[in-house]
C-alpha positions as CSV (number, residue, x, y, z in Angstrom):
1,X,10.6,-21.3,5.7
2,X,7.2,-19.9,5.3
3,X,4.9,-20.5,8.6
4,X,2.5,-22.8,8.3
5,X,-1.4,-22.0,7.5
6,X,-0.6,-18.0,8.2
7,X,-0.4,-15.5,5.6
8,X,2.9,-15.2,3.1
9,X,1.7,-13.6,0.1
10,X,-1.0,-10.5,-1.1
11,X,-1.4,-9.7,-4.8
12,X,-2.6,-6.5,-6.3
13,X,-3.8,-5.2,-9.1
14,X,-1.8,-2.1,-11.0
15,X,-3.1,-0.5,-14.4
16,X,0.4,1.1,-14.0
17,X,3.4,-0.7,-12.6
18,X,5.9,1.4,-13.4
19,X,4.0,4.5,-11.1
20,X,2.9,2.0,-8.4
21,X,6.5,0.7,-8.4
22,X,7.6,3.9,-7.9
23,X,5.2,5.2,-5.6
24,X,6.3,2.5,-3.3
25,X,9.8,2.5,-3.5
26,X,9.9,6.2,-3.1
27,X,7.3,6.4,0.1
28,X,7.4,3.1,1.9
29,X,11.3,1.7,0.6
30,X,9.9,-1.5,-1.2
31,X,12.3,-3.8,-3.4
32,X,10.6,-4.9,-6.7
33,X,11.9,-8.4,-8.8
34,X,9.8,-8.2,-12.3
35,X,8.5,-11.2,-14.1
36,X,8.0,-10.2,-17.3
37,X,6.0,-7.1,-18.4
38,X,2.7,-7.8,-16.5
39,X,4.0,-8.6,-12.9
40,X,6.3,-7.5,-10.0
41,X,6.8,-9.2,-6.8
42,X,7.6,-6.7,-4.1
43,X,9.8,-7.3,-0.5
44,X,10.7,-5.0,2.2
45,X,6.9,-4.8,2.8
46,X,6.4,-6.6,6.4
47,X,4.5,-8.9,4.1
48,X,5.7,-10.0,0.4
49,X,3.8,-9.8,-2.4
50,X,3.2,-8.2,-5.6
51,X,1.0,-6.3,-8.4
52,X,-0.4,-7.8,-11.9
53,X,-1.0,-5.9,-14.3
54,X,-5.0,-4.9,-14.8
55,X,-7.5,-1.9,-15.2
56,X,-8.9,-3.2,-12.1
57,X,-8.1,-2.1,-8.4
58,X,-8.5,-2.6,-4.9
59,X,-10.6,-0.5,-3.0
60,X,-13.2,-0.8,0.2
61,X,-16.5,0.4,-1.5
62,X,-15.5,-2.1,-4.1
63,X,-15.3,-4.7,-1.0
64,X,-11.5,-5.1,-1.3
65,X,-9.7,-6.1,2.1
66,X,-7.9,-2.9,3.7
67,X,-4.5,-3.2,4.4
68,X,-3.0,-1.2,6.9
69,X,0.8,0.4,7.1
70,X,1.9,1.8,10.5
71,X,3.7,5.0,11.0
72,X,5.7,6.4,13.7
73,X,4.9,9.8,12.2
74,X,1.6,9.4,11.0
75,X,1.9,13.8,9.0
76,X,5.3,12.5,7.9
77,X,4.2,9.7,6.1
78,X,0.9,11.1,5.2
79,X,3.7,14.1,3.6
80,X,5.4,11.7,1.9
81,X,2.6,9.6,0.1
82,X,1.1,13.0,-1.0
83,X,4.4,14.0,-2.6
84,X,5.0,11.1,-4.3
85,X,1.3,11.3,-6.4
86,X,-0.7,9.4,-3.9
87,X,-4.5,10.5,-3.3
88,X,-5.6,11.0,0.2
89,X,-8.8,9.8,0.2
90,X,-10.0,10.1,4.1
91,X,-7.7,12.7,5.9
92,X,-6.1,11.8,9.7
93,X,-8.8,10.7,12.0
94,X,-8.7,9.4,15.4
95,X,-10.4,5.6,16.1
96,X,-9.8,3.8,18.8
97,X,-6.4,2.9,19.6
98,X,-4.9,5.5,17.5
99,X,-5.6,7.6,14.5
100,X,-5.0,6.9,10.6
101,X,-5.6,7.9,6.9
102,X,-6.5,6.5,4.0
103,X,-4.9,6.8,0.1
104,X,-4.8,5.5,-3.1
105,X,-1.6,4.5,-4.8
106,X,-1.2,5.5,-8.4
107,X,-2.8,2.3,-9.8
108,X,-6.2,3.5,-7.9
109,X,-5.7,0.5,-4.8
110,X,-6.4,1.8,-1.3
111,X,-4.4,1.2,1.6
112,X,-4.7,2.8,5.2
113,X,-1.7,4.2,7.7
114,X,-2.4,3.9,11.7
115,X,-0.3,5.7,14.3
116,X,-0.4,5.2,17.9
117,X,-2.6,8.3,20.0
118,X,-0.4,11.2,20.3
């Protein structure tokens, strides 16, 4: 059962599902259920969700919310989402509390991966 009043669900945006799909389930290991030709609901995430089909997209200088994986191996995964066609759009930098990078998935929405301080 759901928790009450806290977040279950995030929906994106994807002018491609197919590539975001895959982009996903190759670099981060998420499960995808579609609903018919415009939609796909995603698990395995931390947080469920899923992507509608649009020529919009999510991204921070568009005020879209950032939402953040985190990485044990902050090179690995940054390896990995580079491989697999995403766009890394601020390389590794240090903040406080740790360091992190941003990308954009093939459907052009931006996410962020944080690591601990080495």
């Amino acid at each position: 059962m759901p928790d009450h009043e806290k977040l279950n669900y995030v929906e994106f945006p994807a002018r491609d599902l197919s590539a975001t799909k895959t982009f996903f389930e190759t670099v981060f290991g998420w499960s995808f259920t579609d609903y018919g030709p415009e939609y796909t609901a995603f698990t395995n995430a931390g947080l469920e969700g899923g992507f509608f089909q649009s020529d919009l997209c999510s991204t921070t200088d568009k005020g879209g919310a950032l939402l953040v994986f985190y990485s044990r191996n902050l090179e690995d995964t940054l390896n990995k989402v580079e491989a697999a066609g995403g766009e890394i759009i601020k390389p590794i930098f240090s903040f406080p509390g740790g360091r992190r990078f941003q990308f954009r998935e093939p459907s052009g929405n931006e996410f962020g991966v944080w690591a601990d301080p080495e």
